[in-house]
C-alpha positions as CSV (number, residue, x, y, z in Angstrom):
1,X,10.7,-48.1,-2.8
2,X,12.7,-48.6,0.5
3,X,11.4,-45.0,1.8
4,X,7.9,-46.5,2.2
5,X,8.4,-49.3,4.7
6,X,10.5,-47.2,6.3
7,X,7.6,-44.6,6.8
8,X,4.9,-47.4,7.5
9,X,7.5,-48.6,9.9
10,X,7.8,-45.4,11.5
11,X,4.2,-45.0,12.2
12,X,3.5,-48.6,13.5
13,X,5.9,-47.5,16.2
14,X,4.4,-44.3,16.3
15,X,1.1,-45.3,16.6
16,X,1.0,-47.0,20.0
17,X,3.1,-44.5,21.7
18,X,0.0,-41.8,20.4
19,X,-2.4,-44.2,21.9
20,X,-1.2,-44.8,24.9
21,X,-0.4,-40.8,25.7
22,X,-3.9,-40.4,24.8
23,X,-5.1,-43.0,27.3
24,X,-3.1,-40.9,29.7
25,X,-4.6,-37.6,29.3
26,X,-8.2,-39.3,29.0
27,X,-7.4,-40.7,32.8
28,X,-6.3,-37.5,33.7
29,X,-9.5,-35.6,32.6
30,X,-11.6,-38.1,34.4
31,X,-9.8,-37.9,37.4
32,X,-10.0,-34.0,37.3
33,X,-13.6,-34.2,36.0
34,X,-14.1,-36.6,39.1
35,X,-12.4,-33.6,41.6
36,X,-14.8,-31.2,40.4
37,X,-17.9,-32.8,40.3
38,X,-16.8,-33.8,44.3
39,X,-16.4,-30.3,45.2
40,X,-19.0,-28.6,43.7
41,X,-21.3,-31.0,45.6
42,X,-19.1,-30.4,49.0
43,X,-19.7,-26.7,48.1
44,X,-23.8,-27.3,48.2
45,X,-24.1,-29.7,50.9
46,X,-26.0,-27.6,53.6
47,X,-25.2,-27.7,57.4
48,X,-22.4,-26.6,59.4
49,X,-19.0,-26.4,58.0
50,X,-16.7,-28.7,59.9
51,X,-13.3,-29.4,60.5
52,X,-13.8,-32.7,58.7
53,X,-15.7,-31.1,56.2
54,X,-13.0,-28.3,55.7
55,X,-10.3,-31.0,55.6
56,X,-12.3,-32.5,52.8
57,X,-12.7,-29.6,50.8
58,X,-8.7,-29.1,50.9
59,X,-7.7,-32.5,50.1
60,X,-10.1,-32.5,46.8
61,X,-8.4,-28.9,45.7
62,X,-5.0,-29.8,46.4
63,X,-6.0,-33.4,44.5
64,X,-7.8,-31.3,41.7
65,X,-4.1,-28.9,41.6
66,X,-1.9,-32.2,40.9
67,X,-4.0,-33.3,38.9
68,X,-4.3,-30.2,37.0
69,X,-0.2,-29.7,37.0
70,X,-0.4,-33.4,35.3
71,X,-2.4,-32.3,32.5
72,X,-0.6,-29.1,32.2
73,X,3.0,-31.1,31.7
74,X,1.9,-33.7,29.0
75,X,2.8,-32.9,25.5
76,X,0.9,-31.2,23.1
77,X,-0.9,-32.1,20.2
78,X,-2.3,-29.7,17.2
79,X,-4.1,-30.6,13.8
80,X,-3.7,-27.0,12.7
81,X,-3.9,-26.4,8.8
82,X,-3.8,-30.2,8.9
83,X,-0.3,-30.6,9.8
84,X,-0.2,-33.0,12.6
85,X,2.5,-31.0,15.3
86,X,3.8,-32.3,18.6
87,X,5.1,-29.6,21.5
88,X,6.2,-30.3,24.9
89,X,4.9,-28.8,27.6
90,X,7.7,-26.6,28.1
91,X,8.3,-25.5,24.4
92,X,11.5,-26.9,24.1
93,X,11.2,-29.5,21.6
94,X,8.6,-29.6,19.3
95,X,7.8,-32.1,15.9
96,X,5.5,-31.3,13.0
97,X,4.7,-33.8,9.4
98,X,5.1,-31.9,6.3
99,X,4.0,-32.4,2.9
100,X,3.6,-31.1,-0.2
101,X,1.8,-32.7,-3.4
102,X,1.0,-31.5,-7.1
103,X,-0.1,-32.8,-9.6
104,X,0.3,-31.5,-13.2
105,X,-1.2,-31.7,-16.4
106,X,-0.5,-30.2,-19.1
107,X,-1.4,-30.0,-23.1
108,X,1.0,-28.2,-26.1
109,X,0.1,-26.9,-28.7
110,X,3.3,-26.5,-31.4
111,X,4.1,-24.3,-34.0
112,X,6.0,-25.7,-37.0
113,X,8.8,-26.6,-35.0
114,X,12.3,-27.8,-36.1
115,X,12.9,-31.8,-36.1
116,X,13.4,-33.2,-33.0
117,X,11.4,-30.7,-31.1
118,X,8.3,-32.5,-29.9
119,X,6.9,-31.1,-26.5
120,X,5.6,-33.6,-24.8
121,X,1.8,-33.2,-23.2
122,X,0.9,-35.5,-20.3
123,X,0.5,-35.5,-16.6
124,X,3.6,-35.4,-13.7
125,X,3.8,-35.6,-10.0
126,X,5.5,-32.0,-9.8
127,X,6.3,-32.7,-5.9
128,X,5.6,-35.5,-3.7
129,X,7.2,-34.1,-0.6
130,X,7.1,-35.8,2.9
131,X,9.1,-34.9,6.0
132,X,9.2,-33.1,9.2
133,X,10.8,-29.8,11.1
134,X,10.9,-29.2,14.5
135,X,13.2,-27.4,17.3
136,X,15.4,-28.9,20.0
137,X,15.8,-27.2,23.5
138,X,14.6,-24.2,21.5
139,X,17.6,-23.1,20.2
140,X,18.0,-26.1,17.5
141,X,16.0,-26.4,14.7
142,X,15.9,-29.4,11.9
143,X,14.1,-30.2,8.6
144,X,14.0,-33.3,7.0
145,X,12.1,-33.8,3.5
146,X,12.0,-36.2,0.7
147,X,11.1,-35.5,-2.3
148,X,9.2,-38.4,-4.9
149,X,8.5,-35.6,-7.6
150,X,10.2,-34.0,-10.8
151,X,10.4,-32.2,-13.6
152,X,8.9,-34.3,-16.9
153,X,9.0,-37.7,-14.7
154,X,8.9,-38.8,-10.9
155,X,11.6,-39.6,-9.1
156,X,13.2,-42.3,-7.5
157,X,13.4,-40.0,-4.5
158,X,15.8,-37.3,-3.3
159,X,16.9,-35.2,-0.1
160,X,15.3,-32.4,-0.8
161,X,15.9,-30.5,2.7
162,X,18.0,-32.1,5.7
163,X,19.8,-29.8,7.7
164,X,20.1,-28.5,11.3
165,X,20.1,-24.8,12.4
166,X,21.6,-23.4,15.6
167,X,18.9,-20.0,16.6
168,X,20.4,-19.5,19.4
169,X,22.5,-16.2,18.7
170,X,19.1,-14.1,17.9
171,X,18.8,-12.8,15.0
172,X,21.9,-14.6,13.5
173,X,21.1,-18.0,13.4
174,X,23.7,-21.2,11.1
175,X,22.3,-23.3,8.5
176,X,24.2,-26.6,7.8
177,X,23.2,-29.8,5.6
178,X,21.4,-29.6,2.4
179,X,18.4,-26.8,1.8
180,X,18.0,-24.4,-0.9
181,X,20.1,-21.4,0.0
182,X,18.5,-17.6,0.0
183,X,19.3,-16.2,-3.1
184,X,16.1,-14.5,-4.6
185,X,12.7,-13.3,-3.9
186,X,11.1,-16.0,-6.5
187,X,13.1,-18.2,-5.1
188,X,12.4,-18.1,-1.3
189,X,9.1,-18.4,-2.0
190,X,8.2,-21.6,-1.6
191,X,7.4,-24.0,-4.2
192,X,3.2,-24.2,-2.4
193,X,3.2,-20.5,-2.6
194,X,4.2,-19.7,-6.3
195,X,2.0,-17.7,-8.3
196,X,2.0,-19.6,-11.3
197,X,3.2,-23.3,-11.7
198,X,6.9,-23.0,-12.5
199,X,9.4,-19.9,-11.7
200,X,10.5,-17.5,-14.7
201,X,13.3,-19.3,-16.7
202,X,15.7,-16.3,-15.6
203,X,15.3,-17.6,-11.6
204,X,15.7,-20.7,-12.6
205,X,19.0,-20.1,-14.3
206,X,20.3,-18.3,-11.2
207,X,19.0,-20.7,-8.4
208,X,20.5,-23.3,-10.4
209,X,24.5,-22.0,-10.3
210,X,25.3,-23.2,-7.2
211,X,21.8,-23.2,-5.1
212,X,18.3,-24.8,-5.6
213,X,17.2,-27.5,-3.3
214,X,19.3,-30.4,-2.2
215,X,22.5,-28.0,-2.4
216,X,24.9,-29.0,0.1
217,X,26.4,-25.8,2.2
218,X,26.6,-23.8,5.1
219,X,24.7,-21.1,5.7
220,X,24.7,-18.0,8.2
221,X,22.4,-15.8,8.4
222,X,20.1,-12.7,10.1
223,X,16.5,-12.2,10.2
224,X,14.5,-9.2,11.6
225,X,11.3,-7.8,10.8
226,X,12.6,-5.5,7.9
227,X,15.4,-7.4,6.7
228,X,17.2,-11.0,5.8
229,X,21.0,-11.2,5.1
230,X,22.9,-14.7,4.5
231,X,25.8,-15.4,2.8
232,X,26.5,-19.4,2.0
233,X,29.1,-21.6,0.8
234,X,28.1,-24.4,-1.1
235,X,29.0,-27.8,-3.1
236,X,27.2,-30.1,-5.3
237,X,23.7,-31.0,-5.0
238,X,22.3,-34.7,-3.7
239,X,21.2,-35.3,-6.7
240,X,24.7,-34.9,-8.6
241,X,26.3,-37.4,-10.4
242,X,29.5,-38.3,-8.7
243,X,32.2,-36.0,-9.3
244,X,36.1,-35.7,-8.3
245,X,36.6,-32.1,-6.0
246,X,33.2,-31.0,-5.8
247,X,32.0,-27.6,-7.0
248,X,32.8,-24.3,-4.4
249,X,30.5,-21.7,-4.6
250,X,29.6,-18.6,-2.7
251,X,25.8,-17.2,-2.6
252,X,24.3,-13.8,-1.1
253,X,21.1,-12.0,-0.4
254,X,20.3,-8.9,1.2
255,X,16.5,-8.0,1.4
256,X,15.2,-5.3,2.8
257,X,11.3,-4.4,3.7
258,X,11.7,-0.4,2.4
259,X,7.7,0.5,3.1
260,X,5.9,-1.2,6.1
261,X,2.6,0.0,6.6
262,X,-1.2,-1.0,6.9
263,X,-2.1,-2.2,3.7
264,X,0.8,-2.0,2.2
265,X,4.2,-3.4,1.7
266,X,7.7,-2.9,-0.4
267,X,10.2,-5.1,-0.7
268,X,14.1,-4.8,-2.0
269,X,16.6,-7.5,-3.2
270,X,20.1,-8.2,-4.1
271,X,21.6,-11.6,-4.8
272,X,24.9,-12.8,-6.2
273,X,26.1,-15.7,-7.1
274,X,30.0,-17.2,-7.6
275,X,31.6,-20.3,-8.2
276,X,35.0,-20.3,-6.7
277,X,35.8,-23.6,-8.3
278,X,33.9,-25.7,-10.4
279,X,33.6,-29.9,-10.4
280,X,36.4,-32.2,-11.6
281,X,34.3,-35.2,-13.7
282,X,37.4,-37.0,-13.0
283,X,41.2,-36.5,-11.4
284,X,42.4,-33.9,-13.0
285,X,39.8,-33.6,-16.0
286,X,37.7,-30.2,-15.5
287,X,34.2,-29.9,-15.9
288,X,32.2,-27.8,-18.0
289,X,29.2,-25.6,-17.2
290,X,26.2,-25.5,-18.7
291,X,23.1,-23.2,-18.8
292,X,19.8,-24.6,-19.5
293,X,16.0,-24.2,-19.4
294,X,12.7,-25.8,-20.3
295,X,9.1,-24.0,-21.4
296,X,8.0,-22.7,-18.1
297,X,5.8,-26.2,-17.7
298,X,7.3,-29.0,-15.8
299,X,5.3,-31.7,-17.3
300,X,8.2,-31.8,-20.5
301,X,11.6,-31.8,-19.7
302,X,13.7,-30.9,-22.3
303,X,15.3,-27.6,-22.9
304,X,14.0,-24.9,-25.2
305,X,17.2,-22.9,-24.0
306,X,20.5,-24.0,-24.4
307,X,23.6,-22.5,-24.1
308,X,25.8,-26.3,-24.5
309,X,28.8,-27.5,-22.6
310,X,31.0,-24.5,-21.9
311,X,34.6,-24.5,-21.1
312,X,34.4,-22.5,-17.5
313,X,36.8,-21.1,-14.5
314,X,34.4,-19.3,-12.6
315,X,30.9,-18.5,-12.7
316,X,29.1,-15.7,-11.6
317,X,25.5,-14.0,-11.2
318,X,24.0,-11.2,-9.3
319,X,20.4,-9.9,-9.4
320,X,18.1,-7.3,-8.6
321,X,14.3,-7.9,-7.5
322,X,11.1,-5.7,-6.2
323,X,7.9,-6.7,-4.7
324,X,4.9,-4.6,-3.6
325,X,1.9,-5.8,-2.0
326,X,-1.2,-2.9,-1.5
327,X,-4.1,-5.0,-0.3
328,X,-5.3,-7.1,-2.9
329,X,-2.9,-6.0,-5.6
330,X,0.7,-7.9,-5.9
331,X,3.2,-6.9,-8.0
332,X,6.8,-8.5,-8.6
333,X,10.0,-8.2,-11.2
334,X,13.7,-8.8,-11.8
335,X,16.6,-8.7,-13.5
336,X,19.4,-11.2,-13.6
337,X,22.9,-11.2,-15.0
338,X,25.3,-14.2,-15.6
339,X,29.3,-14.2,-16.4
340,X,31.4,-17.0,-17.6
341,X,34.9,-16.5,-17.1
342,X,36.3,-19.3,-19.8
343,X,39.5,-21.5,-19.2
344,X,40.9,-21.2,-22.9
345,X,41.4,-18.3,-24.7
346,X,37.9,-17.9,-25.8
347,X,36.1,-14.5,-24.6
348,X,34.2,-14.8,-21.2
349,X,30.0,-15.2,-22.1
350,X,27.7,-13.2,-20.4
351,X,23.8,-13.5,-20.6
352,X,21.0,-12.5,-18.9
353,X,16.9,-12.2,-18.2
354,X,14.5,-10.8,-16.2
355,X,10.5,-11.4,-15.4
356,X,7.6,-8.7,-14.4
357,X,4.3,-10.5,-12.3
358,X,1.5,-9.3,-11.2
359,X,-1.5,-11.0,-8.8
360,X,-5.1,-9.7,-8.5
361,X,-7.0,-11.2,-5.7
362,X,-10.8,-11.7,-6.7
363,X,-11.8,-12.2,-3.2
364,X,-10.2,-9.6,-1.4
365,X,-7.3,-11.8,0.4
366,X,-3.9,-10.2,0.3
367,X,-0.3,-12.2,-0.1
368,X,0.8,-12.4,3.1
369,X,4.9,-11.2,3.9
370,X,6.9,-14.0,5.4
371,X,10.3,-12.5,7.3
372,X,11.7,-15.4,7.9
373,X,12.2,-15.9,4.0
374,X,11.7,-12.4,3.1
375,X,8.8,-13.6,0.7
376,X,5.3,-13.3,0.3
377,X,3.1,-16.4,0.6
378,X,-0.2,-17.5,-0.8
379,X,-3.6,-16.0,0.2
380,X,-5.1,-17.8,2.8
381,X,-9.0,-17.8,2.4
382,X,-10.8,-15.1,4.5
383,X,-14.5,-17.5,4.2
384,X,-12.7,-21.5,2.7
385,X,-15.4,-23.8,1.3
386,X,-18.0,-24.8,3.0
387,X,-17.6,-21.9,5.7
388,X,-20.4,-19.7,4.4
389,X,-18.0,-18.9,1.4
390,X,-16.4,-20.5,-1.7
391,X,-12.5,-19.9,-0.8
392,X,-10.3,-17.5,-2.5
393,X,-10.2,-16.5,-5.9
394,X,-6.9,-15.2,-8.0
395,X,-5.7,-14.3,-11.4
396,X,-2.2,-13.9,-11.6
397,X,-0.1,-12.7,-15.4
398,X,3.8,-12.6,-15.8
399,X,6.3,-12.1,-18.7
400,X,9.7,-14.0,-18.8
401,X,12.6,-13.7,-20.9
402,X,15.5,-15.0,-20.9
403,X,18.8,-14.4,-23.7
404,X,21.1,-17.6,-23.8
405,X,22.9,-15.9,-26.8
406,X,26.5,-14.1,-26.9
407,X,27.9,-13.4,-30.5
408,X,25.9,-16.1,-32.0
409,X,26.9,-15.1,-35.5
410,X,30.3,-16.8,-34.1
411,X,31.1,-20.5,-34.2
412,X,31.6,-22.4,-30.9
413,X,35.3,-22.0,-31.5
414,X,35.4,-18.2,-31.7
415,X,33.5,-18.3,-28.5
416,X,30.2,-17.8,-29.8
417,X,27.2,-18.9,-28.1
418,X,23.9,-19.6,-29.4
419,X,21.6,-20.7,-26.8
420,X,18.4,-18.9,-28.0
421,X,16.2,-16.1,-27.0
422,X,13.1,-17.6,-24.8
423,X,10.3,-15.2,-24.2
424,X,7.0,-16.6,-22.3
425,X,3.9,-14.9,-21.6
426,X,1.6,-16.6,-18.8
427,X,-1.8,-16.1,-17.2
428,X,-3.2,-18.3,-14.4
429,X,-6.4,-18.5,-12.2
430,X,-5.7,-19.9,-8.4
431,X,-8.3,-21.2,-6.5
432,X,-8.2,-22.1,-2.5
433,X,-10.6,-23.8,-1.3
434,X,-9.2,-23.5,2.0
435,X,-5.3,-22.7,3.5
436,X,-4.6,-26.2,2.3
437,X,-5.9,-27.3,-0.7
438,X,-5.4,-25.4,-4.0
439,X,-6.4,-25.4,-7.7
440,X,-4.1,-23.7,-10.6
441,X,-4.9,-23.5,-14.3
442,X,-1.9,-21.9,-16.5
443,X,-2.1,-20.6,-20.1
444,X,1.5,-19.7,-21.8
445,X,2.8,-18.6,-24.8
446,X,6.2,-20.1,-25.9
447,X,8.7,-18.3,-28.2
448,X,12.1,-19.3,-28.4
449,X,14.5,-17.9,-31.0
450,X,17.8,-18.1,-32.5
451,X,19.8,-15.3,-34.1
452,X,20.7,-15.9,-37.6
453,X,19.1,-19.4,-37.7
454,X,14.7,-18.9,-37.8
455,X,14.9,-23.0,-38.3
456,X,15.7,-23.7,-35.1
457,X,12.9,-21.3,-33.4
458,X,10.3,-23.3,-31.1
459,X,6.6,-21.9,-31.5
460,X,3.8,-23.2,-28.6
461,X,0.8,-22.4,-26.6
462,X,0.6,-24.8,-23.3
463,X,-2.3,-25.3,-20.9
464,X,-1.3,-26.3,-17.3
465,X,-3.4,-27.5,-14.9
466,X,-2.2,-27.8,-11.0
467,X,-4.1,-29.9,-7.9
468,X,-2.2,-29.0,-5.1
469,X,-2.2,-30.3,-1.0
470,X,0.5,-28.7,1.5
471,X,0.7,-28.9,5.1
């Protein structure tokens, strides 16, 4: 790939600049090591103390306070978590490496399914993520991350983040580039943090309208200790095929942290979606929209929920979401509704879904709350592997629905839809070795049904199983 010369590229230039900053500071140290060492021993030298002497001992502290002020100006450098981050002395610009990798695999187990429907058991590279973030003069912020992952099969690579963000109007700050804008809980949490390996299908369907990662748009937003509002306008995604007039879409959150105390924590969501406008495939020739959705395991690709190419105007979502954390106990749900306003005469569609999850940490950690994404991250071990402890434990369970049907008894002409009825119940067990290394093993039940026709219904059991490093 032409990404990975790039990258070796970038470090062979890299790598001598490191060096020779290091060489620096280790001159630096031995000059001020040097200092010391001269007056301590000025400090014990008996006799009297004379004007020479005295001239001595202020010549060595005001060479020991340059020398000091030298070291105090070079940059600095931190192997925190294991993410390799670069900071100024002054604060104002700063540069950190990012990366996530996971690895799937994952086995089905099929009912007598119809022909054609053959869920495919294997191993993928869920994400391969490499970039970096950082500020400028404080105010500016920037991400940049590639992603070599996907969903069934690896990628030829993608912009999965690149955007720059002005923070200098605290606590608005503007978003612009391509990022995933905030729209739900499920979804601001972070694709390292979730609690099992793939969102519920009826996220998925939301984030999908006119946000996910990669989208295109402009962001503003505030963020305070209780609270995250944001309202974006958005186009197509980097990944889109080429289209004529790009799709307009608007997307809103409001979150709100009800319950703040010790111990525990409450949070409140709204989202909506709506697509002004959508994609021309061509001059003049109107796109369609389509909902769609695999088996809640990324190593098959296809769709167990389909709704088909639908003839569209406008398209619009809004949702509702909870989350409480008390101590070790986490608890999360929501419901999710989706319009389709039609361009013939056929009736407008509506579907929706919803999802209920709850976490049990074994070890006593607790899912920490994230304001700037009003989200809740992964446990972080209290004792990680190797430290006197064996990292932390978690089992996590979660049922997902999602109705892709509207008057399926109709044919497509009438306006009927029949996308199916998916319902999938999952239990996982998380381990973390330590804050950057984790382990997840999945088990779901697949059931997928379709009014009026039982020959089309999808039957599985999967087993997933996740190796996972983020920094």
């Amino acid at each position: 790939m032409k990404s990975k010369p790039a990258l070796l590229t970038a470090l062979l230039f890299c790598s001598p600049a490191f060096a020779a900053d290091d060489a620096r500071v280790e001159s630096l140290e031995r000059q001020l090591k040097d200092v010391r060492q001269q007056l301590t021993e000025l400090k014990r030298t008996p006799g009297p103390d004379t004007a020479a002497i005295q001239d001595l001992k202020r010549s060595n502290a005001e060479h020991h306070a340059a020398i000091k002020k030298r070291m105090d100006a070079q940059p600095k450098t931190s192997l925190s978590g294991g993410r390799l981050s670069l900071a100024t002395a002054d604060g104002d610009f700063t540069f950190a490496l990012r990366s996530v990798v996971q690895m799937d695999a994952g086995y089905f187990a099929q009912g007598r399914n119809p022909p054609g429907v053959d869920l495919n058991s294997g191993t993928n590279f869920r994400r391969a993520q490499f970039g970096f973030a950082g500020t400028l003069w404080r105010d500016w912020s920037y991400n940049f991350t590639y992603d070599f992952g996907g969903n069934g099969v690896e990628g030829r690579g993608y912009l999965y983040r690149a955007y720059l963000q002005y923070d200098g109007l605290k606590p608005v700050s503007v978003r612009v580039g391509a990022f995933s804008p905030f729209t739900s809980i499920e979804d601001a949490t972070g694709g390292a943090n979730l609690a099992l390996m793939e969102r519920p299908t009826a996220v998925n369907l939301a984030r999908g309208i006119a946000g996910g990662s990669g989208r295109e748009a402009v962001q503003i937003f505030a963020v305070g200790s209780n609270y995250l509002v944001s309202l974006a306008i958005t186009g197509q995604k980097t990944v889109d095929a080429a289209t004529f007039d790009e799709q307009q879409g608007l997307v809103g959150r409001a979150a709100w942290l009800a319950l703040d105390r010790d111990g525990i924590k409450w949070l409140l969501n709204a989202d909506a979606t709506h697509v002004l406008r959508l994609a021309d495939t061509a001059p003049g020739v109107a796109a369609n929209f389509r909902f769609s959705a695999g088996p809640e395991l990324a190593v098959d690709a296809s769709s167990t929920v389909d709704t088909g190419a639908l003839d569209a105007r406008h398209v619009t979502e809004f949702g509702l979401e909870s989350a409480v954390n008390f101590g070790r106990l986490f608890g999360q749900g929501g419901w999710f509704h989706y319009d389709v306003a039609r361009r013939t005469t056929r009736p407008n569609s509506d579907f929706h879904g919803w999802y209920a999850m709850a976490t049990w940490s074994l070890t006593g950690e607790t899912r920490p709350y994230d304001p700037g994404s009003a989200s809740f991250h992964a446990p972080v071990p209290v004792t990680p592997l190797g430290d006197r402890g064996f990292g932390a434990w978690e089992v996590a369970a979660r049922y997902s629905s999602a109705n892709l049907d509207y008057l399926p008894g109709l044919p497509s002409a009438s306006g009927g839809v029949a996308g199916g009825i998916q319902d999938v119940w999952s239990a996982g067990l998380n381990w973390y070795p330590n804050q950057t290394i984790r382990f997840m093993l999945d088990y779901d039940n697949i059931r997928v049904t379709h009014t009026g026709a039982p020959a089309t219904d999808i039957t599985a059991d999967a087993i997933g199983l996740r190796s996972q490093i983020a920094f």
